[in-house]
C-alpha positions as CSV (number, residue, x, y, z in Angstrom):
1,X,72.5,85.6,66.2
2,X,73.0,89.4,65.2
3,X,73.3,90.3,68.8
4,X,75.8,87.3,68.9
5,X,78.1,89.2,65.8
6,X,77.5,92.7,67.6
7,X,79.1,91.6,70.4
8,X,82.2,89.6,68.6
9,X,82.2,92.4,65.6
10,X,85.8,91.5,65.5
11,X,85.6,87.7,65.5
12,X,83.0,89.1,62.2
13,X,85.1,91.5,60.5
14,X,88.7,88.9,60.8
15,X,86.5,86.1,59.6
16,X,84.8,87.7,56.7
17,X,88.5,88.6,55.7
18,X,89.7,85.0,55.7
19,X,86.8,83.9,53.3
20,X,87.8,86.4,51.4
21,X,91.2,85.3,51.0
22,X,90.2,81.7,50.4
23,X,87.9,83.3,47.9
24,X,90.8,84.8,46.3
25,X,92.2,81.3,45.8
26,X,89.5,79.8,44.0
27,X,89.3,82.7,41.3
28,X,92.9,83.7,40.3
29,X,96.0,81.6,39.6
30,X,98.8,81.1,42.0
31,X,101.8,82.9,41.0
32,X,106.0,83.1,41.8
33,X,108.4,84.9,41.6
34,X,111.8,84.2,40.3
35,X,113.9,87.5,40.1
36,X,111.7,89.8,37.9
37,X,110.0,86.7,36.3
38,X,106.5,85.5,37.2
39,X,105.3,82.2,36.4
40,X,101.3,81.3,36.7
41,X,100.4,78.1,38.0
42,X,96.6,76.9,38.0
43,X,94.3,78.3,40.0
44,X,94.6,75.7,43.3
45,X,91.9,76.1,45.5
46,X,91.6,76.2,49.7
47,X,89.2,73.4,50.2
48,X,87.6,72.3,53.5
49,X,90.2,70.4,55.0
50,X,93.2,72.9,53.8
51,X,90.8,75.6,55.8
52,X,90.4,73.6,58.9
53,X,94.3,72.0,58.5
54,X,95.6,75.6,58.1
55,X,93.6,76.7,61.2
56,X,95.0,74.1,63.2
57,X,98.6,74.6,62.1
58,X,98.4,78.2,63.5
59,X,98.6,76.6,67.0
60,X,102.1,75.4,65.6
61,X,103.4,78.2,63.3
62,X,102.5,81.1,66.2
63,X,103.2,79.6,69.6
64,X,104.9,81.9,71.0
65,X,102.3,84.6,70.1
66,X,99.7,82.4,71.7
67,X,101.8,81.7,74.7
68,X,102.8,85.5,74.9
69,X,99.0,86.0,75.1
70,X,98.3,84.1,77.7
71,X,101.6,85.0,80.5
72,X,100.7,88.6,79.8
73,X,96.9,88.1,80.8
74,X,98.3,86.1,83.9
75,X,101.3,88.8,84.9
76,X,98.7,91.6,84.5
77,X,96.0,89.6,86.7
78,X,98.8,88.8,89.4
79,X,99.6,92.6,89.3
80,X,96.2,93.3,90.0
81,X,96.2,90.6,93.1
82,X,98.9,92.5,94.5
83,X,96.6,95.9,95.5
84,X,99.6,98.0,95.4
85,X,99.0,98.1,91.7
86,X,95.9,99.8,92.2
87,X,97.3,102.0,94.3
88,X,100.2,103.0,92.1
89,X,97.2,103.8,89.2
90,X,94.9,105.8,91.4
91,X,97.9,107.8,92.6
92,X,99.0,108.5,89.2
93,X,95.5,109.3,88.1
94,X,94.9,111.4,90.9
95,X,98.1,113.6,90.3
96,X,97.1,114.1,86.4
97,X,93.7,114.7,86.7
98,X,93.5,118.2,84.7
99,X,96.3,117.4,82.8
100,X,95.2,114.5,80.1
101,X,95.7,115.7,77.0
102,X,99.3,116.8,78.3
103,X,99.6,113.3,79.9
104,X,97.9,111.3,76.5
105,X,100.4,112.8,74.2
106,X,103.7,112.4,76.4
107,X,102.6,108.9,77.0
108,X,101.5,108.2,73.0
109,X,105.2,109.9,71.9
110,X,106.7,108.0,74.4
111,X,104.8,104.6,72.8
112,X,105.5,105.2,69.4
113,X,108.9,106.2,69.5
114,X,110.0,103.1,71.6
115,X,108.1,101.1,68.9
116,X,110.3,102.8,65.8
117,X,113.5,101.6,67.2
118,X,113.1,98.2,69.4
119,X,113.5,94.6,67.5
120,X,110.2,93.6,68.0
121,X,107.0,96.3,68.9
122,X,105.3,93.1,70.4
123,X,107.4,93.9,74.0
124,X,105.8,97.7,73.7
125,X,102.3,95.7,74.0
126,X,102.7,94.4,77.3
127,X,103.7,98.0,79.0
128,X,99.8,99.1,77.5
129,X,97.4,97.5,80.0
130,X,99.2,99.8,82.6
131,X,98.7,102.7,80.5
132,X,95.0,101.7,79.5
133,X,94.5,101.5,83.7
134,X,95.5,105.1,84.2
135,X,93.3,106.4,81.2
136,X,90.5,104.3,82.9
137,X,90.8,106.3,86.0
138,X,91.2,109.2,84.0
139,X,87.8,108.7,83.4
140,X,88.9,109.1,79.6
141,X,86.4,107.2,76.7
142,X,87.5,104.0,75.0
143,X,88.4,105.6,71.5
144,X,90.8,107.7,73.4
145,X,92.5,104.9,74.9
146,X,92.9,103.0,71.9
147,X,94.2,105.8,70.4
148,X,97.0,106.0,73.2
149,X,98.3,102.9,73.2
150,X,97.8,100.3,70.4
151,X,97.4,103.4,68.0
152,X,100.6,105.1,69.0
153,X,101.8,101.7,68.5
154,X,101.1,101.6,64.8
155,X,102.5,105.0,64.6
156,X,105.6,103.8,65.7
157,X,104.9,100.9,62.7
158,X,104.7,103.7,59.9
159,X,107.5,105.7,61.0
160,X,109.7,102.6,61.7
161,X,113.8,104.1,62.0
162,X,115.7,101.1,63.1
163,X,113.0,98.3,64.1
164,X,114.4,95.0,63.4
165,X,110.5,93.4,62.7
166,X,110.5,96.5,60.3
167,X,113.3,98.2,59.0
168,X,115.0,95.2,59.8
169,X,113.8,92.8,56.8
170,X,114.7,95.2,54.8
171,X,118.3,95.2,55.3
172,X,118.9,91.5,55.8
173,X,116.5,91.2,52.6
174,X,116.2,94.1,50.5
175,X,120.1,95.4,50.3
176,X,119.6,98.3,52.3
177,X,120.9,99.5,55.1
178,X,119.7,101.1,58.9
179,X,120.2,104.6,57.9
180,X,118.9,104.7,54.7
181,X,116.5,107.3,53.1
182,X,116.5,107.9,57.7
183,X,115.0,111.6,56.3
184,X,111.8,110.0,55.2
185,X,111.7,107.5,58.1
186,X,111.9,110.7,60.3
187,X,109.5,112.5,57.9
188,X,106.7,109.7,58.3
189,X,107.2,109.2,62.0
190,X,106.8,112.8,62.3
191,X,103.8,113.2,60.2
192,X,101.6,110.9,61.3
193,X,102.4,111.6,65.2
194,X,101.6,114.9,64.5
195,X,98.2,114.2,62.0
196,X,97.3,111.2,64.5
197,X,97.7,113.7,67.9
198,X,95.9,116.2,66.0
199,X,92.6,114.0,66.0
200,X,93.0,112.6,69.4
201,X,93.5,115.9,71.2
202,X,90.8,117.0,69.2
203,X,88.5,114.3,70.0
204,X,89.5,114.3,74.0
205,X,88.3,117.7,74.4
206,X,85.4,117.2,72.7
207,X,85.0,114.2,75.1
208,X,85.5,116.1,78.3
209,X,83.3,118.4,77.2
210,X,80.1,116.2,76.4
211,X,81.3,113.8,79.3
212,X,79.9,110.4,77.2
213,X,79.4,107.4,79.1
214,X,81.4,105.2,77.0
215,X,84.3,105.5,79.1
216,X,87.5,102.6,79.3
217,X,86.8,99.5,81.6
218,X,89.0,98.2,83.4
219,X,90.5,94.5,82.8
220,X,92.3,93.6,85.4
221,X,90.4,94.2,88.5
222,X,92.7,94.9,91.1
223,X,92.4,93.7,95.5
224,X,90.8,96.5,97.5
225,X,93.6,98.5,98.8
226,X,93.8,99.4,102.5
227,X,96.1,101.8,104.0
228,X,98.7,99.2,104.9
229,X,98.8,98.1,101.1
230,X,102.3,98.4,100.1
231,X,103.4,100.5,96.9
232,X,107.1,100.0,97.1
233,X,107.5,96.6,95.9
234,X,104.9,96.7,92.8
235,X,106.9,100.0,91.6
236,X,109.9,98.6,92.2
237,X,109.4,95.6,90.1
238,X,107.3,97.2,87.7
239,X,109.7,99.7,87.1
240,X,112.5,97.5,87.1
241,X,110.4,95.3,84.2
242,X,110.1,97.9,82.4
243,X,113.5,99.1,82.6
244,X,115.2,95.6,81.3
245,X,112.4,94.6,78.9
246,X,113.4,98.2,77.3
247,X,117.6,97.6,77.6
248,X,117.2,93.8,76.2
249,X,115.1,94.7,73.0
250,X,116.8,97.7,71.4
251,X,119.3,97.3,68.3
252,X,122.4,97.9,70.7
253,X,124.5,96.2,68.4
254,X,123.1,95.9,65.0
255,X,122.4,99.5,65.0
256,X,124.3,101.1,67.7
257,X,127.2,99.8,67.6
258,X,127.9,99.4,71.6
259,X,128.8,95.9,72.7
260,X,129.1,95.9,76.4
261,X,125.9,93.9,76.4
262,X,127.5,90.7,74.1
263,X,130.7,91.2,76.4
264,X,129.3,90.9,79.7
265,X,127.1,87.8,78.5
266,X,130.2,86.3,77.3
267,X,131.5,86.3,80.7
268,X,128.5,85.5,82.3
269,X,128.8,82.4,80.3
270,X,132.7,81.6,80.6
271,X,133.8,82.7,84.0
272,X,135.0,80.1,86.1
273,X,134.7,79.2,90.2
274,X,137.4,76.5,91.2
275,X,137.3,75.7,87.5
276,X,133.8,75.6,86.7
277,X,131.5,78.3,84.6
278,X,129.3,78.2,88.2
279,X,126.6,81.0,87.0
280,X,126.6,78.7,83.9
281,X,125.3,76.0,85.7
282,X,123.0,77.9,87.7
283,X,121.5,80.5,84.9
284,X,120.8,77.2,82.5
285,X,120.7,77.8,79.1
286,X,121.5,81.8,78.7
287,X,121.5,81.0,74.9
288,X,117.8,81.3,75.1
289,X,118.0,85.1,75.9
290,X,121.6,86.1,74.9
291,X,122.8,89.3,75.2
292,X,120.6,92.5,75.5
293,X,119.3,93.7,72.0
294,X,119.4,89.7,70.9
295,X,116.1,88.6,73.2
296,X,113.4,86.7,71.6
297,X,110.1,86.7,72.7
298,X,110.3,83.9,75.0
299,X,112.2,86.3,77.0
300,X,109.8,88.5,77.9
301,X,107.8,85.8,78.6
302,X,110.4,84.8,81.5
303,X,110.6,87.8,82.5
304,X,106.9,88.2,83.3
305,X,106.6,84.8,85.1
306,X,109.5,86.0,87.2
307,X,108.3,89.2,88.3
308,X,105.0,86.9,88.8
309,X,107.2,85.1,91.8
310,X,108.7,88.2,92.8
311,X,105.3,89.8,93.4
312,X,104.2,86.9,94.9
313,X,106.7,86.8,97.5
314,X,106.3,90.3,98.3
315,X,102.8,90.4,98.8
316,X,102.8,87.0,100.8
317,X,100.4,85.7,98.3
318,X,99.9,81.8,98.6
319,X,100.4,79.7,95.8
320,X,96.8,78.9,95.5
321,X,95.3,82.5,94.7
322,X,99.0,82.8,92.2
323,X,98.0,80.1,90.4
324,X,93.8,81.5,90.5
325,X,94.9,84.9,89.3
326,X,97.1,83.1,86.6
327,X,93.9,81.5,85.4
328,X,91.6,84.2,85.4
329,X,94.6,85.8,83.5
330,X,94.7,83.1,81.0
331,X,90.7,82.8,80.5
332,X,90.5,86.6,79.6
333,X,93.0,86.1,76.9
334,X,91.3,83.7,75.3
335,X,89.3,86.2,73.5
336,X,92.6,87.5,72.1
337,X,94.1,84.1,71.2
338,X,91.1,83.8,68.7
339,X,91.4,86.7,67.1
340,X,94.9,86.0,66.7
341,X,94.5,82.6,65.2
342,X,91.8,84.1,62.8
343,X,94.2,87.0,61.6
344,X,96.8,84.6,61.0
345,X,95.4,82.4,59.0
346,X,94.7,85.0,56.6
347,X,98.5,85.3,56.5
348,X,98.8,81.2,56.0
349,X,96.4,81.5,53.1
350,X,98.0,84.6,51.4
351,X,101.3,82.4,51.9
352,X,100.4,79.3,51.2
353,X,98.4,80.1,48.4
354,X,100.3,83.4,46.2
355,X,97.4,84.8,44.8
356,X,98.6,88.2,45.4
357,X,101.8,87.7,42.8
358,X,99.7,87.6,40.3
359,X,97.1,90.4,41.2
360,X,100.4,92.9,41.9
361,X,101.8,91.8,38.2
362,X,98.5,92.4,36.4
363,X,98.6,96.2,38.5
364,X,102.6,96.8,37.4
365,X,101.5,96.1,33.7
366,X,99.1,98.5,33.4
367,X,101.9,100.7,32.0
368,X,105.1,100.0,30.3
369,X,107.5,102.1,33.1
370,X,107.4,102.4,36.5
371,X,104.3,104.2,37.7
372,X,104.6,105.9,41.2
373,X,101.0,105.7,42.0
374,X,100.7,102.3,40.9
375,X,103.4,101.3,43.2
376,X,102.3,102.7,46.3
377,X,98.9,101.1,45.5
378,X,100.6,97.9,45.0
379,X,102.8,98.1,47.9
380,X,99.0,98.4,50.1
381,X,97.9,95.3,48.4
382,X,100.0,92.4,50.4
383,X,100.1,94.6,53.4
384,X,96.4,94.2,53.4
385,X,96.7,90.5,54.1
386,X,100.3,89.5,55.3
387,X,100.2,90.8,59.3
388,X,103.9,90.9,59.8
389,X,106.2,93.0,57.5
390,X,108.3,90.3,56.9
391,X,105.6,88.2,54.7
392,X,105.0,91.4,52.6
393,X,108.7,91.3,51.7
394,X,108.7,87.9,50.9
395,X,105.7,88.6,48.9
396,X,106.7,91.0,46.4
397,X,109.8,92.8,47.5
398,X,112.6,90.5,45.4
399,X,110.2,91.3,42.8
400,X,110.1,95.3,43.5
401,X,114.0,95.8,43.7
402,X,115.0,93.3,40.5
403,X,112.2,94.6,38.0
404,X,112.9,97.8,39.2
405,X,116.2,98.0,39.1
406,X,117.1,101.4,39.2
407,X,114.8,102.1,42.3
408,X,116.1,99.2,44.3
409,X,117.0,101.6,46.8
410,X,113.6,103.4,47.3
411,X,111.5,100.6,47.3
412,X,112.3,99.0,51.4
413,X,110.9,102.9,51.8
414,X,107.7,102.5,50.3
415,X,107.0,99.2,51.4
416,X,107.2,100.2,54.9
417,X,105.3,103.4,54.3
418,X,102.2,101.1,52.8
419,X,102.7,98.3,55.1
420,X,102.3,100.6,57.7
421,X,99.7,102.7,57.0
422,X,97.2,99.6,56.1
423,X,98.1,98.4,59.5
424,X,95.7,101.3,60.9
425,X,92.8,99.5,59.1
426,X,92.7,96.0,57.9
427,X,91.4,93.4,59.7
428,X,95.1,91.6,59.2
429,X,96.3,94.2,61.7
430,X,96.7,92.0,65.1
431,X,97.9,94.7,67.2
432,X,94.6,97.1,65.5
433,X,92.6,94.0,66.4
434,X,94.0,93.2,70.1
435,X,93.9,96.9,70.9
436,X,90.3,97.0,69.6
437,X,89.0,93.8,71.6
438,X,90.7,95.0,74.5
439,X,89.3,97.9,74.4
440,X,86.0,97.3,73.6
441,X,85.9,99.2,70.3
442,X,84.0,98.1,67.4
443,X,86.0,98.1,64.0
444,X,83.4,100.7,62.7
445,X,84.0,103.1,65.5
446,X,87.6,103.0,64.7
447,X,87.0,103.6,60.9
448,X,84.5,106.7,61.8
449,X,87.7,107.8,64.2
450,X,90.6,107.3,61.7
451,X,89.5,107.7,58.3
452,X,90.6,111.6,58.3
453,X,94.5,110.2,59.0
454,X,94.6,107.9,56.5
455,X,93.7,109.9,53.6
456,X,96.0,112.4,55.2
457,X,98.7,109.9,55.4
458,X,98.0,108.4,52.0
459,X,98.8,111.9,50.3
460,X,101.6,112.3,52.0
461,X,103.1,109.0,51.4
462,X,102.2,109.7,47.5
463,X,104.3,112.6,48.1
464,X,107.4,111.2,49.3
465,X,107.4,109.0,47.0
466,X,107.1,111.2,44.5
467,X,110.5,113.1,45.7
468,X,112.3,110.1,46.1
469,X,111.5,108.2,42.7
């Protein structure tokens, strides 16, 4: 059994926080919100069959997560089939080899900046494994990796600028708008790319130096490649993935104003041939995906199964082997899709069941006036349970802005400063979770690795807020 938990730590450490959330439930009273007004219920407990019924309903709630999952292990697994995707990553590791900590911090600015201003930082995750291939043949250690991708990803969480699954909820929610208080966005992206490059350049030499063992493994194990193995077509539908998943998830016209995008869909959609909308009839429901900046993430989805086919075709791979590699794809997801369910249920229960109403109103009333301190703590406490921003705004931020009246306008701020930064270390964080299964990384390597940054980061968010309130 203990050899059993070291090798699922993670299956462990999310587990151990959904008892403790259901734990929560049986000691403290529900509470709600109306305006600034709390009323207390009785304490209503999660019994056996809420547990298993709320496990269950996951499945339902978080489909498209699960699904997402599962066509990203397949497109990544077809990639692999191809051989020309190993040969694009040993040519790329071949020309940087020398030149990785240049090469780690382009790449983790590049993540991290892309995640501050696309609608959803779930499209950044399925550009990684490609990343986490080159460090791999970079010869680079696991901590390093992680640190790369998923942790450049939650840099790009903190310093959030115009992220619609971020900054987002706080406009359509919270009466603020894109730009505002865009000083301390810029201040915290800045700040912790700078802290959290700090420790990994630090740590990669150090690496290089003792040349440890632990070094990334690859996933997705790719065809042997000959010297007739064709490069051309993976880079040119890679690329060309990449390129669209990038133009259909930015804020084009939320945020930027430009709406080319909504105008060509629109005549997509309306043009006519001998008096009927032909590319209509052909393209199917275009509703689904609308116009660039408005994609969902069943879009992406599409867009992986189609560069599937395309890769397919160019290879000459028969539909047989496709449809293997899409299974192998699927069964190492599986892993993920647990872990998943698991950190989502500690959302359902934190939901479900508002304990933490009641735990953020007995912290508020410790003084008679708005404490800054006290806030920001407050702010980390539903973060520490509620995965996606959104459910920490739903949790406590109607509450924030009409108590508070009079800081209304700093409080989106300071929830996204806290959300973000609790996102580097509880076991609620999926993408901290995915990256660390992935990976291979135990939760208490991480902690060992990161713990510097977030004391760092947790003075400095005191410290803006101090300015600001």
């Amino acid at each position: 059994m203990k050899k059993f938990w070291e090798k699922h730590d993670l299956v462990k450490i999310a587990g151990i926080m959904v008892l403790f959330t259901v734990l929560l439930t049986w000691i403290i009273p529900q509470g709600y919100w109306s305006g600034s007004e709390l009323t207390i219920t009785e304490i209503t407990r999660v019994g056996i069959f809420d547990f298993f019924t709320y496990g269950l309903l996951g499945m339902y709630y978080f489909t498209v997560l699960v699904t997402f999952l599962f066509v990203l292990g397949g497109f990544y697994q077809v990639l692999g089939k191809t051989g020309g995707y190993q040969k694009l990553t040993d040519s790329i590791a071949k020309k940087l080899k020398g030149k990785e900590i240049v090469f780690t911090l382009v790449v983790s600015f590049i993540i991290a900046a892309l995640t501050a201003v696309v609608n959803d930082y779930f499209i950044i995750l399925t550009f990684l494994p490609f990343v986490i291939t080159i460090l791999s043949k970079m010869k680079l250690d696991k901590i390093t990796g992680l640190a790369t991708t998923f942790g450049s990803v939650l840099v790009g969480i903190i310093g959030s600028v115009y992220s619609a699954k971020i900054v987002g909820w706080n406009v359509s929610n919270l009466g603020t708008d894109y730009n505002s208080f865009l000083w301390v966005k810029l201040v915290l992206f800045a700040t912790s790319f700078i802290i959290f490059s700090v420790l990994n350049v630090l740590h990669i030499r150090k690496n290089l130096k003792v040349k440890k063992a632990d070094q990334i493994n690859e996933i997705f194990v790719s065809e042997e490649v000959t010297k007739k193995t064709k490069i051309w077509p993976v880079v040119t539908i890679f690329v060309s993935f990449i390129l669209i998943s990038i133009l259909a998830y930015l804020p084009w016209e939320t945020v930027f104003k430009v709406g080319i995008f909504a105008t060509a869909t629109e005549w997509v959609k309306t043009v006519e041939i001998l008096g009927a909308p032909i590319f209509s009839y052909i393209l199917g429901s275009i509703e689904s995906f609308g116009a660039f900046g408005s994609w969902d993430l069943f879009g992406i989805q599409t867009l992986m199964i189609l560069a599937t086919l395309l890769l397919k075709w160019a290879y000459k791979i028969n539909w047989n082997d496709y449809l293997t590699a899409f299974g192998e794809g699927f069964k190492k997801s599986a892993k993920l899709v647990v872990i998943l369910l698991l950190v989502y249920n500690i959302l359902e229960f934190s939901v479900m069941f508002p304990v933490i109403p009641t735990i953020i109103d007995w912290i508020m009333s410790l003084t008679s006036k708005f404490n800054v301190v006290l806030g920001t703590i407050a702010g980390f406490i539903p973060s520490l349970f509620s995965v996606e921003y959104q459910y920490t705004v739903q949790l406590v931020g109607n509450y924030f802005v009409t108590t508070y009246a009079d800081f209304a306008s700093q409080f989106p701020i300071l929830l996204q400063a806290t959300y973000g930064l609790a996102m580097f270390f509880t076991p609620a964080s999926f993408v901290l979770l995915m990256g660390l299964s992935y990976l291979d990384v135990s939760y208490k390597d991480w902690l060992k690795y990161i713990w510097k940054f977030l004391i760092a980061m947790f003075v400095i968010i005191v410290i803006l807020m101090l300015i600001i309130f």
